[in-house]
N, C-alpha and C positions, 0 to 999 in steps of 0.2 A: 909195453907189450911188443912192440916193432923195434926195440932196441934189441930184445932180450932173443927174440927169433934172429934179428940180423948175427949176434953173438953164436948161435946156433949154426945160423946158415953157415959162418968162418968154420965153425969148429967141426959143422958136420955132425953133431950130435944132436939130436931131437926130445932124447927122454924116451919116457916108458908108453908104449902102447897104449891105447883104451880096454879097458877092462869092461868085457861082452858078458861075463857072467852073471846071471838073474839066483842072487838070494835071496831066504828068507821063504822062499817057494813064489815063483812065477807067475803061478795061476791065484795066488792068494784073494780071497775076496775080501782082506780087511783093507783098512783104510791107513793108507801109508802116516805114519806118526812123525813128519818132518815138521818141526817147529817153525813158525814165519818170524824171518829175522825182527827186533823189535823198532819201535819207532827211534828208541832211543841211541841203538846200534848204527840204524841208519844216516843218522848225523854225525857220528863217528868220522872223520875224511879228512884227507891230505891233500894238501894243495900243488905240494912240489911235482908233482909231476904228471902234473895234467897235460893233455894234448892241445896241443895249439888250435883251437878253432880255426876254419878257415872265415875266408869273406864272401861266401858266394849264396841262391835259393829258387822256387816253384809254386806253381797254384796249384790248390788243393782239386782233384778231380771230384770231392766229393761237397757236398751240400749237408751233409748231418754225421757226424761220428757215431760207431755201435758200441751200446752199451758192453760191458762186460757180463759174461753168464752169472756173475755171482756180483754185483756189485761193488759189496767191500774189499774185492780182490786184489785192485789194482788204481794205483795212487800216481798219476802222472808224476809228479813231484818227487816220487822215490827215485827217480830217476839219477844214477851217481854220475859225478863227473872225475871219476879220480882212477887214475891207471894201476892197475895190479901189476906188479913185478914175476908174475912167472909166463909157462910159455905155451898154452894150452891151445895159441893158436887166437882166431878172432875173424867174424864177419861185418860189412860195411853196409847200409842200406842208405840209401838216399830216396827221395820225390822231391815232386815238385810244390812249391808253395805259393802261393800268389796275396798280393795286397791292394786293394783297388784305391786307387787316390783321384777326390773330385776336385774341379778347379771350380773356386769362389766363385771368379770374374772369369767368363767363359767367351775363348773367341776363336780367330779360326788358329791364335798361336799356341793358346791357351787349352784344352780341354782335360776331358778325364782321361785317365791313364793305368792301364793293368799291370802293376810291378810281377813281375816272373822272377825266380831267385828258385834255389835248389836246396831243403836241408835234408841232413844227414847225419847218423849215428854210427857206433861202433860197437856191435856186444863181445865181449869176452866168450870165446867158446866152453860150455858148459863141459860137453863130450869131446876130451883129447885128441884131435887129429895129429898132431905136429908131430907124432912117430911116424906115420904114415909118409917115407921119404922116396918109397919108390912112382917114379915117372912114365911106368907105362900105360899106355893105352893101348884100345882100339878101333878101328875102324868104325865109322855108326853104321856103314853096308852090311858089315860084319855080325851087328848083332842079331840075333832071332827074330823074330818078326811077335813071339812070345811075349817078351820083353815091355812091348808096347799094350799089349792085352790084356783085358784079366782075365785070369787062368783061374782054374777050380780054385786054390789055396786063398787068391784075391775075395773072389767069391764067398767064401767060406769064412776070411777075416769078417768080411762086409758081414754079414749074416751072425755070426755070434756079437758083435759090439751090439746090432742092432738089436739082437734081442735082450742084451741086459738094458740097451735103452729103454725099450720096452714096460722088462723087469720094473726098473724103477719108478714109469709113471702108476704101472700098476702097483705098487706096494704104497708110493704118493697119496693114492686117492681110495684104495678099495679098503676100507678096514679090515677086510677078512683077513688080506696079505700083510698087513701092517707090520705083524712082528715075524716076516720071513726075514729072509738074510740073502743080499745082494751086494756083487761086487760093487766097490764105491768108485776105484781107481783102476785101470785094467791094466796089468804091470806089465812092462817090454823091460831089454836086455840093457838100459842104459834110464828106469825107473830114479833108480836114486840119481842121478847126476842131473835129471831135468826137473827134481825138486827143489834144486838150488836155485837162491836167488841171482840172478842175470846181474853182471858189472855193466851198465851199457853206459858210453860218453856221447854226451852230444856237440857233434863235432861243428856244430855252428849250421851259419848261409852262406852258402856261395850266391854272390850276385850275379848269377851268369843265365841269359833269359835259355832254358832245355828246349823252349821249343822250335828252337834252330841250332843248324847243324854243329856252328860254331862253340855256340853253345854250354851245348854240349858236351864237344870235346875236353871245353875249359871248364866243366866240371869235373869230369873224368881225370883229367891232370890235376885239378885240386885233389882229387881224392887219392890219388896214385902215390902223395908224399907219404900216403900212411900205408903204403906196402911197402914190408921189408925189401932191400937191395941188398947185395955186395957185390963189388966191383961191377961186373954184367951178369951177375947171379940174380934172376928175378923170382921170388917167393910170393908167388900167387893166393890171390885171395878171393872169396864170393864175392860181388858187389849186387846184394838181392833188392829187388825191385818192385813197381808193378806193372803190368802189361807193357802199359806205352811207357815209362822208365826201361826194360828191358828194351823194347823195339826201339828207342831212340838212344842207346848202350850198344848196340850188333852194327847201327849205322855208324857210330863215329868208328867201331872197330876198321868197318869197311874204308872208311875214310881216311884213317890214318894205316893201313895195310903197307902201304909203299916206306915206312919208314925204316931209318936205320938201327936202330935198338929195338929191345924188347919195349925198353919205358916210353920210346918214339911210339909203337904201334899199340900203347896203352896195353900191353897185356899182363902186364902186373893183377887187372881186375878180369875176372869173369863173373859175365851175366847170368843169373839165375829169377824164375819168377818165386811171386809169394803167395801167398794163400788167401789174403783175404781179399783183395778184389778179385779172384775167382771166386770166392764166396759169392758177392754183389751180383755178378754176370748170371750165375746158376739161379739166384735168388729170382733173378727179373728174368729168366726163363719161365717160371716158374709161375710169374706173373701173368707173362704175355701167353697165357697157357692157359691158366685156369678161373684169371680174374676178367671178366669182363662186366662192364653195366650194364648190358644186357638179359644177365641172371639175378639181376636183385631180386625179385620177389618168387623166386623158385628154394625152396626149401632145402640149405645143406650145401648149396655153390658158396663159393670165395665171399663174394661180392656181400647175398645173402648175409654169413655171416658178420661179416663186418657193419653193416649198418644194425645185425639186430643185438649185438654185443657193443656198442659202442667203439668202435673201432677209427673216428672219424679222420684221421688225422693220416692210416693206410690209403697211398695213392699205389698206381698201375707203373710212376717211374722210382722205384727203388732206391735211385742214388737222393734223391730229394728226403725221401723219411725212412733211410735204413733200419733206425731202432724199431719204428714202427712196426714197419714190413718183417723186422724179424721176430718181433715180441710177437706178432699176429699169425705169422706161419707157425710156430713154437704151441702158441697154443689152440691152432686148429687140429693139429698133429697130433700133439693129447687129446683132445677131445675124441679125434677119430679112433683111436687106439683102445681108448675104454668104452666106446662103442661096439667094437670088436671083441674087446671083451668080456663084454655084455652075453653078446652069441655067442661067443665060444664056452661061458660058462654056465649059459644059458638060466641067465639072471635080468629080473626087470630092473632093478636100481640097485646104486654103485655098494648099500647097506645088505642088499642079501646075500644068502649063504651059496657058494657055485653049487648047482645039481650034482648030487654023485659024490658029496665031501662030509667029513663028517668029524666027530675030536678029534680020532686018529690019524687024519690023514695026514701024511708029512708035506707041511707049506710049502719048504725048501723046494721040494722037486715039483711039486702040483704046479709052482709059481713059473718055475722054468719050462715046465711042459704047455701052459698058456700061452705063452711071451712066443714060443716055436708054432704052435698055432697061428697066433696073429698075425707073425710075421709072413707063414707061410700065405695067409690070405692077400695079402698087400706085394710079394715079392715081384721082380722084376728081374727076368733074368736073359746075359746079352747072349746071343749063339755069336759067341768066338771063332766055333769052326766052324763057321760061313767064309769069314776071313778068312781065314788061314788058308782054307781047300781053295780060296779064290785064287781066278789067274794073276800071274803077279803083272799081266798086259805089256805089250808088247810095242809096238810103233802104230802098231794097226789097230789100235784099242784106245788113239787118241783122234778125238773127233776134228779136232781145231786145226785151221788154219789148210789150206795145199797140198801143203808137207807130210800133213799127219802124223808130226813128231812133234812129241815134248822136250823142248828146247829146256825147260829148267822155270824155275820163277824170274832167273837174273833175263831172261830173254826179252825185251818190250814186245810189247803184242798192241793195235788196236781196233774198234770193235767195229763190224760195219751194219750201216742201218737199214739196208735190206731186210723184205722180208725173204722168210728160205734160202738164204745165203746157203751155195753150195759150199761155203768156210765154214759153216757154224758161224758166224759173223765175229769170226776172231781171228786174225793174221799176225805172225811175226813180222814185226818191220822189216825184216833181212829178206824176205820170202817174195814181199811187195817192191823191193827197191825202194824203203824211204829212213829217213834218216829221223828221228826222234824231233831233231830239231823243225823239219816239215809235218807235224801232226797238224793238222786244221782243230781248229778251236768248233769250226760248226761240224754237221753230220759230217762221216766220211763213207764212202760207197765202192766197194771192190773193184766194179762193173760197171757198163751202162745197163746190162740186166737187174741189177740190185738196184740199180736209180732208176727204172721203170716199174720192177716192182714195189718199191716207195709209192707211186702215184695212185696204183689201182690193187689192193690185196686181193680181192675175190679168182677164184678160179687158175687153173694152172697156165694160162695164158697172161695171167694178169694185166690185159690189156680191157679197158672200158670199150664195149662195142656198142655201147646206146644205150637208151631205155626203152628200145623195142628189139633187143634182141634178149630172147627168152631165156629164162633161166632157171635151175632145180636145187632146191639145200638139200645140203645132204642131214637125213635125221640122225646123227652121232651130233651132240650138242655139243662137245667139243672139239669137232672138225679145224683144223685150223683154217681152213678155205674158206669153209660154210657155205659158196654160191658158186654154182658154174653154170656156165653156157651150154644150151641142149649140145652145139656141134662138136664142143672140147670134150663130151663127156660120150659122143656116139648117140644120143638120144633125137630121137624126131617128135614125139608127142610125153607129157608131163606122165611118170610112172605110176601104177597104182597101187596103194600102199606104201610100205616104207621105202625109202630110197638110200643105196650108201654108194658114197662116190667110190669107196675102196672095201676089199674084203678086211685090210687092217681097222676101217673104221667100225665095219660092223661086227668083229670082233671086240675090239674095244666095247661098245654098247652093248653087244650080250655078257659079256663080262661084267660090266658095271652090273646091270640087270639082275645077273644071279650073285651078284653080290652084294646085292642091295637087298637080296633076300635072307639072305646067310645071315646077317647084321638084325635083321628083325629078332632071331632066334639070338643078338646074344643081350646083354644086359647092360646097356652105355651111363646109367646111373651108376652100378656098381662100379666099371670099368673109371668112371671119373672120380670117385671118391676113393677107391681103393690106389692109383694113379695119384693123385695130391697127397693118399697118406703116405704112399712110398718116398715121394719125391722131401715132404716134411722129414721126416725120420732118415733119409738121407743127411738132409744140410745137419741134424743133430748127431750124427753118426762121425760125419766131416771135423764137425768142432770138436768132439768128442777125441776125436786123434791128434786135432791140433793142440787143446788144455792140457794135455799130457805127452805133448813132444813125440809120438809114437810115428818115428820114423818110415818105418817098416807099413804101418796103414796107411799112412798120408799117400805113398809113393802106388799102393794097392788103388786107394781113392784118385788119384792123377791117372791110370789106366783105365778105369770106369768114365773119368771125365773127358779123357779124351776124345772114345767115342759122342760122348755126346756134343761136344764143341763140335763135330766134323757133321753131326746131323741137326746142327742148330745154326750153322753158317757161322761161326768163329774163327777164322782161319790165323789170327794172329793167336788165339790162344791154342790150339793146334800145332801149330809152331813151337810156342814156348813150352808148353807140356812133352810134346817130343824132345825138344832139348835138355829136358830135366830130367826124362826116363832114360835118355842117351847118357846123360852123364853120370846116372847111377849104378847103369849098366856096365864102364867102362870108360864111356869115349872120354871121358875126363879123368885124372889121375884119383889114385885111392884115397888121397886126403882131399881133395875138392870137391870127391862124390859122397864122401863121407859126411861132409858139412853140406852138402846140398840135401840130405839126407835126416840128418839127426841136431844139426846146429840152425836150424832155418826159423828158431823160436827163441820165445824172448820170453823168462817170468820176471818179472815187475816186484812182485809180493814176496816171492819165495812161497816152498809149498809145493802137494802135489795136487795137480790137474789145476796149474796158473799158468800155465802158460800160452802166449799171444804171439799172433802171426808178425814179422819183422815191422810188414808194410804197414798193419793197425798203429802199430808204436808211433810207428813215424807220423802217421795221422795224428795220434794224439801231441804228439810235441809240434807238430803243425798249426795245431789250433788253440794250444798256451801261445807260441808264438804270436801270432795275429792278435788274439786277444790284446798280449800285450803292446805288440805294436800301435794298439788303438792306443796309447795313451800318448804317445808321439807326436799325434795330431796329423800334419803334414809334411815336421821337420822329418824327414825320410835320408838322412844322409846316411854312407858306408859306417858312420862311427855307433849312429843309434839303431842301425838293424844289426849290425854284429852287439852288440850292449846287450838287445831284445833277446838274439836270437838264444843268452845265456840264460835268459830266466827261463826257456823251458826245460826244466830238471829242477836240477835240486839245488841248484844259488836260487832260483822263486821260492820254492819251497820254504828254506831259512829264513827269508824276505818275509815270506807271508807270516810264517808264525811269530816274529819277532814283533809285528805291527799290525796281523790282525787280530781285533778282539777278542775275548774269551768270549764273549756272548753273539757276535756274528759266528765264531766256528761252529757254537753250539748247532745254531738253523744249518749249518753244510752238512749234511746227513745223508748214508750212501745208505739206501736199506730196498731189501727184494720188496717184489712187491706179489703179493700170494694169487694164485689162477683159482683158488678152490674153489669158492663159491659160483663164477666162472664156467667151470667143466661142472659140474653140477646141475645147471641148468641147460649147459650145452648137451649134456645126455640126458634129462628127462624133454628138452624139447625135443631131440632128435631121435629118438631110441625107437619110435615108433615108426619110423620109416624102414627099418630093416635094409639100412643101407646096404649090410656085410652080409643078407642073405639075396643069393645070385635069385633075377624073377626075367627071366627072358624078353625081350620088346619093349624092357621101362628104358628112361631116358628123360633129361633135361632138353626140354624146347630148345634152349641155347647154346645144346650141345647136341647135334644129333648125331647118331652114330658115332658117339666118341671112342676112341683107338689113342692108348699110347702104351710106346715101349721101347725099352731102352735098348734094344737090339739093333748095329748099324744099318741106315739104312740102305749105304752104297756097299756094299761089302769090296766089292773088288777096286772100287774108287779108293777107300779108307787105306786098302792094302798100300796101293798106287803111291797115295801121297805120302804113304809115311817110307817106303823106299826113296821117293823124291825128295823129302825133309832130311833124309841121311845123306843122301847123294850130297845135298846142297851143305849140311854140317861140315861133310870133309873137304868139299871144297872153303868153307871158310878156314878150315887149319889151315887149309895149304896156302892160302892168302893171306892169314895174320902169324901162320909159322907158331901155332903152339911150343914147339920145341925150343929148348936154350937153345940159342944158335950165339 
């Protein structure tokens, strides 16, 4: 593939564009009839021209691999190692891997040891970019501020998948709907091409530890020999990642910036994130949200459920039991759904007939008119033009530091431990006269007013005048003062009745107060269960566009997620999400945003709605690797981890079946495992609580007053930082010089 492009790059010829047209009908609700290549096809393979493995590798961030939505879908082992001769183009993914080695005989020269190493793959692009020959860009200041949003159409994708998801649990489980007719595959403009099966190579370990700088870099340069060149012609490729893979991919960019070549300043690769450890992140939101042990024995919470369904094995940290955690949200989310559709069809159990229906009624539509019901009960919708109409802020609209200017994220800043710091207790070095290299390791203090308010917080003097000189709290319970002195406050004898040091405090307090009322009148059990099914039917909405490559919704889902990284404190995923809508927007060229777009998936099986996020694959080849490494023992030299690093694919694969048993394969058996009987019980235990019918003043003890929604919550902050995030993009062009130079 990297010959046949560099041939290209000479000649200047690319080939024929991607073909955008949707046959066969677009909206089709059958089920696309792509044949899965066979077992026997798949052993099929050439050896002559395989890619040279490097020697280089990572520890896995994860603690458990996620199942596949369909089990028999996807067969690590299918994995090919044999390069296609055309020119379709191709992405690179790498992580990190890790292997832990313990010493026998333990001393202080001796002990255990965390091997870090980096692998990586290569898939062949399914959807043709390599016509895509023009280089321009623009600006990321330049683009819309839209862009980054989702807009009615996002909204409205979101909204229809969710209701065929819907669709389907109910036609699953209600017999009434059983023999309606639901789309299976939801078809975009590039359907047929993501039904094929993925060429991926696995391109070995690099032994190079990522979690430093150096690194790094020396992974990045091993990966760089499989970008096309000619002469100083550099033919750029994704190098997709996960979170920290990306954020430690931007830093060697920065790091090698000063070089002389393109191939000097690594820009052969650009960083892109992947989808499924935003999966993981959203998931344990999701957690730290609605699962606490505090609601076990309240009827229809997280927690609840999991101990009364057997669930034991779902913990509150995600990365530890993902399969769990997702099988477990997957089927609290149906459950909740045909409890809704319980009300809405105003039926006691899942066997009656809906009120109101009868032979004649047409399924077809009645099924689709529910699914818009339900969904409407659960929906979640962001006010966008909060945003938008928000000020874009000014120099006077930053609280930090002196200056009251946003210097950039490149600026150091450090924090001081004052309290009431008239900084906001945040200063640029520059602003202070100090030098990065003089940070003090203990507190650091603006002032000798900051270092005296250190010693005594109470009262706006904050000086300790005894324990006989008098003093008043103010009643706002979250005063940040709480106590002052009669004389600081003007007072000679203690007040009667309430007391507020400020008219903003007792503003605050009557507010709380009448707001405390307003919340009685609304419904915080419905608000929490309606809330979890949203957030459920989200992650199946998400996957839902990832098993079918649908470009176009992924990138819809990253505008929805961004907001919510910016009001969940993720600010590295923030980051990376903006550079992924920046580069589809433009600031990357048309074939690089095109494959950030439509090439960011892997199918394994062949087949439609098989396909897997980059980053998952890589996990799975991560964890044949280890596996096999265990057999190693200790011997751990460069010769037996590049050996290892070949059986994950498909040299294991032939290995395995030529030596293991007919009667061991028989026991390795990949089979779904069925929820019916499950949701069945989950709605005659639950049905009676009329979760989905709104009762004013109910509420979970362990949730009082619950409130969520996906609406930002800084609006004019969000605005802020995502001009900040662009600001900061063009300056890294301008420092690693996107352009051929």
């Amino acid at each position: 593939m990297k010959q046949d492009i560099e041939e290209h790059l000479q000649s200047g010829d690319f080939g024929n564009m991607p073909n955008e047209e949707v046959s066969d009908g677009e909206n089709s609700g059958h089920e696309i009839s792509t044949p899965v290549v066979s077992e026997e096809s798949e052993m099929e393979t050439g050896s002559s021209n395989m890619i040279e493995p490097s020697s280089s590798t990572t520890i896995s961030s994860l603690y458990e691999l996620p199942l596949t939505e369909e089990n028999t879908d996807v067969e690590v082992e299918s994995i090919q190692t044999e390069e296609d001769h055309s020119s379709p183009g191709y992405t690179l993914t790498w992580d990190n891997v890790g292997k832990m080695t313990k010493a026998c005989h333990q001393n202080t020269q001796r002990q255990n040891k965390m091997m870090l190493w980096a692998l990586s793959f290569c898939a062949e692009n399914r959807i043709y970019t390599t016509g895509f020959t023009s280089e321009e860009v623009v600006k990321a200041v330049d683009i819309p501020i839209e862009k980054f949003l989702p807009m009615k159409d996002d909204l409205q994708e979101v909204r229809n998948r969710m209701e065929i998801i819907v669709m389907h649990i109910i036609q699953q489980n209600v017999p009434f709907f059983a023999s309606s007719k639901v789309v299976t595959h939801i078809r975009h403009k590039y359907w047929r091409e993501s039904s094929k099966k993925s060429n991926v190579i696995n391109l070995g370990v690099c032994q190079e530890n990522p979690s430093t700088a150096a690194g790094t870099i020396q992974i990045l340069e091993n990966l760089h020999q499989y970008v096309p060149t000619h002469e100083d012609r550099v033919h750029q490729i994704l190098c997709f990642g996960d979170g920290l893979s990306c954020e430690r991919h931007n830093d060697a960019h920065m790091s090698r910036s000063n070089g002389e070549t393109m191939i000097d300043r690594l820009q052969g690769l650009q960083p892109q994130v992947q989808e499924f450890h935003k999966r993981m992140l959203l998931m344990q939101d999701v957690m730290n949200t609605f699962f606490h042990g505090s609601s076990a024995a309240e009827k229809g919470t997280l927690f609840h459920l999991k101990n009364v369904f057997g669930h034991r094995s779902v913990k509150k940290d995600v990365g530890e039991t993902f399969n769990h955690a997702a099988d477990f949200l997957k089927f609290v989310t149906h459950g909740y759904v045909l409890l809704a559709t319980l009300e809405v069809c105003g039926m006691a159990t899942l066997d009656d007939q809906p009120e109101g229906t009868s032979a004649d009624t047409d399924i077809d539509l009645y099924i689709r008119e529910v699914s818009r019901k339900v969904v409407e009960l659960v929906w979640q919708s962001p006010d966008t033009q909060q945003i938008i109409q928000a000020s874009d802020g000014d120099q006077s609209d930053y609280i930090y530091c002196h200056c009251k200017t946003d210097l950039g994220d490149e600026a150091p800043m450090i924090d001081c431990s004052g309290i009431n710091c008239p900084g906001n207790n945040r200063f640029h070095l520059e602003c202070i006269g100090m030098e990065e290299d003089d940070v003090p390791d203990e507190d650091f203090y603006c002032s000798e007013e900051c270092q005296k308010r250190r010693i005594y917080r109470y009262c706006t003097c904050h000086e300790d005048l005894g324990e006989f000189e008098p003093m008043v709290a103010c009643d706002n319970k979250n005063c940040r003062l709480e106590w002052f002195h009669y004389k600081c406050v003007g007072l000679e004898n203690a007040p009667a009745g309430k007391w507020y040091c400020s008219d903003a405090c007792k503003r605050t307090y009557s507010k709380k107060k009448s707001s405390s009322k307003e919340t009685l009148k609304e419904d915080g059990t419905f608000n929490y269960i309606s809330s979890l099914t949203y957030m459920g039917l989200m992650d199946l909405v998400r996957q839902n566009a990832v098993r079918e490559n649908d470009g176009d919704a992924m990138m819809s889902h990253w505008k929805l997620d961004l907001l919510h990284f910016h009001n969940y404190h993720h600010p590295k995923y923030v980051l990376l999400g903006h550079r992924l809508l920046a580069g589809v927007s433009g600031w990357l060229p048309k074939r690089l945003a095109m494959d950030s777009q439509w090439n960011r998936t892997v199918n394994l099986a062949g087949g439609p709605g098989r396909n897997l996020p980059g980053d998952l694959v890589n996990e799975f080849l991560n964890k044949v690797f280890k596996e096999s490494l265990k057999d190693a023992g200790g011997n751990l030299s460069e010769e037996t981890i590049y050996r290892h690093s070949q059986l994950a694919g498909r040299m294991g694969k032939m290995i395995d079946k030529a030596y293991l048993p007919e009667s061991a394969r028989d026991f390795i058996k990949h089979t779904a495992v069925s929820m019916t009987k499950d949701l069945q019980l989950f709605v005659k235990l639950l049905h009676t609580e009329r979760f989905f019918v709104k009762s004013p003043g109910r509420s979970f003890k362990s949730y009082p007053d619950f409130h969520f929604s996906v609406a930002s919550k800084f609006p004019q902050k969000f605005k802020q930082k995502i001009v900040q995030l662009s600001k900061r993009l063009d300056k890294i062009r301008r420092c690693t010089t996107l352009e051929q130079t």
